[in-house]
C-alpha positions in Angstrom: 0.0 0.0 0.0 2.8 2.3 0.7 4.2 1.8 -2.3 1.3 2.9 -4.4 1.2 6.1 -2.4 4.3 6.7 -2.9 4.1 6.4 -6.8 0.6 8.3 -6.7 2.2 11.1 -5.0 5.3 11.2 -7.2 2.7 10.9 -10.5 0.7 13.9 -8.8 4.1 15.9 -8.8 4.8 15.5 -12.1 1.7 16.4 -13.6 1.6 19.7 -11.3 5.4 20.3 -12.7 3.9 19.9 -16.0 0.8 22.1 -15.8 3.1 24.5 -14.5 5.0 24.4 -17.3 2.5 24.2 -19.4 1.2 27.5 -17.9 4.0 28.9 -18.2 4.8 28.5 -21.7 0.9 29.7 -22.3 1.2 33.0 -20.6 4.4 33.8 -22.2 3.0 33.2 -25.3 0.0 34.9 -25.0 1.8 37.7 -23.5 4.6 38.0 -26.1 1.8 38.5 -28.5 -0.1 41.5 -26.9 3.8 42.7 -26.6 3.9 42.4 -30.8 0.1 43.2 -31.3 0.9 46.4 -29.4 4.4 47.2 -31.3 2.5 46.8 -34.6 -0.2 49.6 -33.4 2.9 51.7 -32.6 4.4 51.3 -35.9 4.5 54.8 -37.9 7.1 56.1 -40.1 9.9 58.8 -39.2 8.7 62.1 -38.8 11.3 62.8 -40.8 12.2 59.7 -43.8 15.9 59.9 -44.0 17.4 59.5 -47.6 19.1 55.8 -48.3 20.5 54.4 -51.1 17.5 52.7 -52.1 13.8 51.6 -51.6 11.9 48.9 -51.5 7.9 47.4 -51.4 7.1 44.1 -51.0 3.7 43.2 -53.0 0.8 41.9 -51.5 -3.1 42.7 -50.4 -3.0 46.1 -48.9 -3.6 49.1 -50.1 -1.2 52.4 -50.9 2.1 50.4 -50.6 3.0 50.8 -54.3 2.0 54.3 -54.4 3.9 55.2 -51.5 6.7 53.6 -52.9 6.6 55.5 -56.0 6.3 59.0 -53.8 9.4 57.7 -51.9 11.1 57.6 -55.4 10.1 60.5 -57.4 10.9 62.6 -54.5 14.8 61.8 -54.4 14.6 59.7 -51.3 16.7 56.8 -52.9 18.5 56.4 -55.8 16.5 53.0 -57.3 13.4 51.5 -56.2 12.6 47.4 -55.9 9.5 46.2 -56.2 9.5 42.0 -55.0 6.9 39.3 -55.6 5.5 40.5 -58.9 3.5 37.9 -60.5 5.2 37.2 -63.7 2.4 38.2 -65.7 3.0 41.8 -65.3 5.3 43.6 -67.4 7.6 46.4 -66.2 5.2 49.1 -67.8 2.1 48.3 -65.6 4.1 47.7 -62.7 5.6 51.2 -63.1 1.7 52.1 -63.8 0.5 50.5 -60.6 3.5 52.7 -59.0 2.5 55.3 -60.0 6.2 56.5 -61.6 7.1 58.6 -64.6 8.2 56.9 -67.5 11.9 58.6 -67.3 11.6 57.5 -63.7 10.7 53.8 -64.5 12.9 53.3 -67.1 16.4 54.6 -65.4 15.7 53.5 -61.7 12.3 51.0 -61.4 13.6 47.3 -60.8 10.9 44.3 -60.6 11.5 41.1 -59.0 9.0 38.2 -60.2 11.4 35.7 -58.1 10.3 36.4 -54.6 7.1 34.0 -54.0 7.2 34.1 -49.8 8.5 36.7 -47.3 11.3 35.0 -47.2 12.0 35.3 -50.8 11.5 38.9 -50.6 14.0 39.3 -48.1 16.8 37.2 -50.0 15.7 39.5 -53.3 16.0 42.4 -51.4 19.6 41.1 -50.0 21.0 40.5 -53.6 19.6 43.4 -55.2 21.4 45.9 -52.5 24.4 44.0 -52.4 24.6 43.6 -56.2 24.4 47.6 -56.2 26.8 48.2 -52.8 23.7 49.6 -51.3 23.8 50.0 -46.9 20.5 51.2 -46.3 17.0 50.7 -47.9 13.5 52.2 -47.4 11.4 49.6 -46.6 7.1 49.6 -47.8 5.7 47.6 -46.5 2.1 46.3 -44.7 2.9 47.3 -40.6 1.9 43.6 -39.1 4.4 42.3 -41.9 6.8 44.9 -40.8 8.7 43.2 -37.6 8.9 39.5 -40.1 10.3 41.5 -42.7 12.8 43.3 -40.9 14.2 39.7 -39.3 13.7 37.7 -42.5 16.5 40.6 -44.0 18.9 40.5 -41.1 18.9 36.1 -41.3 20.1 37.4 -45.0 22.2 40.6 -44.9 22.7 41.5 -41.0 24.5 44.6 -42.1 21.9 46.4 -44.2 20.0 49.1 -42.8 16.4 49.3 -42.7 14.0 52.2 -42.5 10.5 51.1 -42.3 7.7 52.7 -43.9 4.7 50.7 -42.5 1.1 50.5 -44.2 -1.8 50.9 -42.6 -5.5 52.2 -42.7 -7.4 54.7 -40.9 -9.4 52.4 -38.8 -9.8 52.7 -35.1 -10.9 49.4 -34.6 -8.6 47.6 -32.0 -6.8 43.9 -32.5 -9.1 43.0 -29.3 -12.4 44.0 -30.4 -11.9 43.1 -34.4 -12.0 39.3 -34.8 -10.3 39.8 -38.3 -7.7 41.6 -37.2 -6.8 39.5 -34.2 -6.9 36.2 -36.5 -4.2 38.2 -38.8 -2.0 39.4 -36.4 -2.1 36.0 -34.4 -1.6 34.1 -37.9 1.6 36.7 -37.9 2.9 36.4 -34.4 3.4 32.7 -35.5 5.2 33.1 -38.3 7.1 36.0 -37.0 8.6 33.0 -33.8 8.9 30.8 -36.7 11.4 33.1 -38.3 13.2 34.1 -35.0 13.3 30.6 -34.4 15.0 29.2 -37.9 17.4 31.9 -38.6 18.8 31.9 -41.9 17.1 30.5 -44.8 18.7 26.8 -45.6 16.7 26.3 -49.1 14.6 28.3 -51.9 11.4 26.7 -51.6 8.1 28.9 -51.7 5.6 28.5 -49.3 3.3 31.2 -49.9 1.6 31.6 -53.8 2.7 34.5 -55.9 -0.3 37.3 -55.8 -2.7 36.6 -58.3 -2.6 39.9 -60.8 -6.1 40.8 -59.4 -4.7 41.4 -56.0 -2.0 43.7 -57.2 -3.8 45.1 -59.7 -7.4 46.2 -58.1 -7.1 48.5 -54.9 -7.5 46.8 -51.8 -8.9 47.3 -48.3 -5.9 47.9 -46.0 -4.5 45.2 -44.0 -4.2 47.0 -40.9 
């Protein structure tokens, strides 16, 4: 008899060390997300953009990226502009279109990549285009939960370029608590954002995310954010 209370107690203590854990693990997940949820709600660009060597949008559903980018451009604020994950389909002159660029502009300083199909694609794009061209710092457009990702999935590639973030978002008021949408995006993000803390650098070129249908990039969209 003693001997099943012994072993009953010493079951009991594991699965208290194990709910502890377990609870553990919960709360600082759940609490590392309302820590990202609520750096993504802070996310604005400088008052003041500083002038780098180049810029760069990543496509995707969300509105005014492209344009901005184009601003960025035709007001002197880098010296080339790269847009990544164009679908194939799209030739240079409706990209520059869907820019929003002058033609002089497109033609001497608009570069399209229709290689990136994932974020992380995007960010080895982005590495080889500013190291092809010596570049140190970029402008970088895009959506502002995709911003934080973006920003680790280019230092796993190119640790020493310099990022200044230009994050997208709408005018809504609506909270990530009180918008289901919203909070299924952002959680959907948070994930991928450990995921990509977690790896490190990029070991193979698979995709894992489609290239945007032409659709997406070519009809306005509702922002993300």
């Amino acid at each position: 008899m003693s001997g099943k209370s012994s072993n009953t107690k010493k079951g009991g203590g594991w699965r208290r060390l194990f709910g502890f854990l377990a609870a553990m693990l919960i709360g600082g997940v759940a609490g590392g997300f309302i820590v990202f949820a609520s750096y993504v709600d802070r996310l604005n660009p400088p008052n003041n953009l500083p002038k780098a060597d180049g810029i760069v949008v990543w496509t995707g559903a969300g509105g005014g990226r492209l344009e901005m980018s184009g601003a960025l451009l035709e007001s002197g604020l880098g010296e080339r502009l790269l847009v990544s994950g164009v679908n194939p389909s799209l030739s240079l002159e409706t990209v520059s279109r869907l820019v929003g660029v002058k033609e002089e502009t497109a033609a001497c300083c608009l570069d399209v990549d229709y290689a990136a199909l994932d974020t992380r694609g995007n960010a080895r794009e982005t590495a080889a285009w500013a190291n092809a061209l010596g570049y140190d710092h970029v402008i970088l457009v895009t959506s502002a939960y995709h911003m934080p990702r973006a920003q680790v999935e280019i230092g796993h590639e190119m640790a020493q370029l310099r990022i200044t973030s230009v994050p997208v978002r709408s005018e809504s008021d609506a909270r990530w608590w009180n918008d289901g949408a919203r909070f299924r995006r952002l959680s959907a993000e948070y994930g991928k954002f450990l995921l990509a803390m977690a790896r490190g650098r990029a070991d193979d070129g698979q995709a894992r995310e489609p290239v945007l249908p032409e659709p997406e990039l070519t009809s306005p969209q509702p922002e993300e954010i």
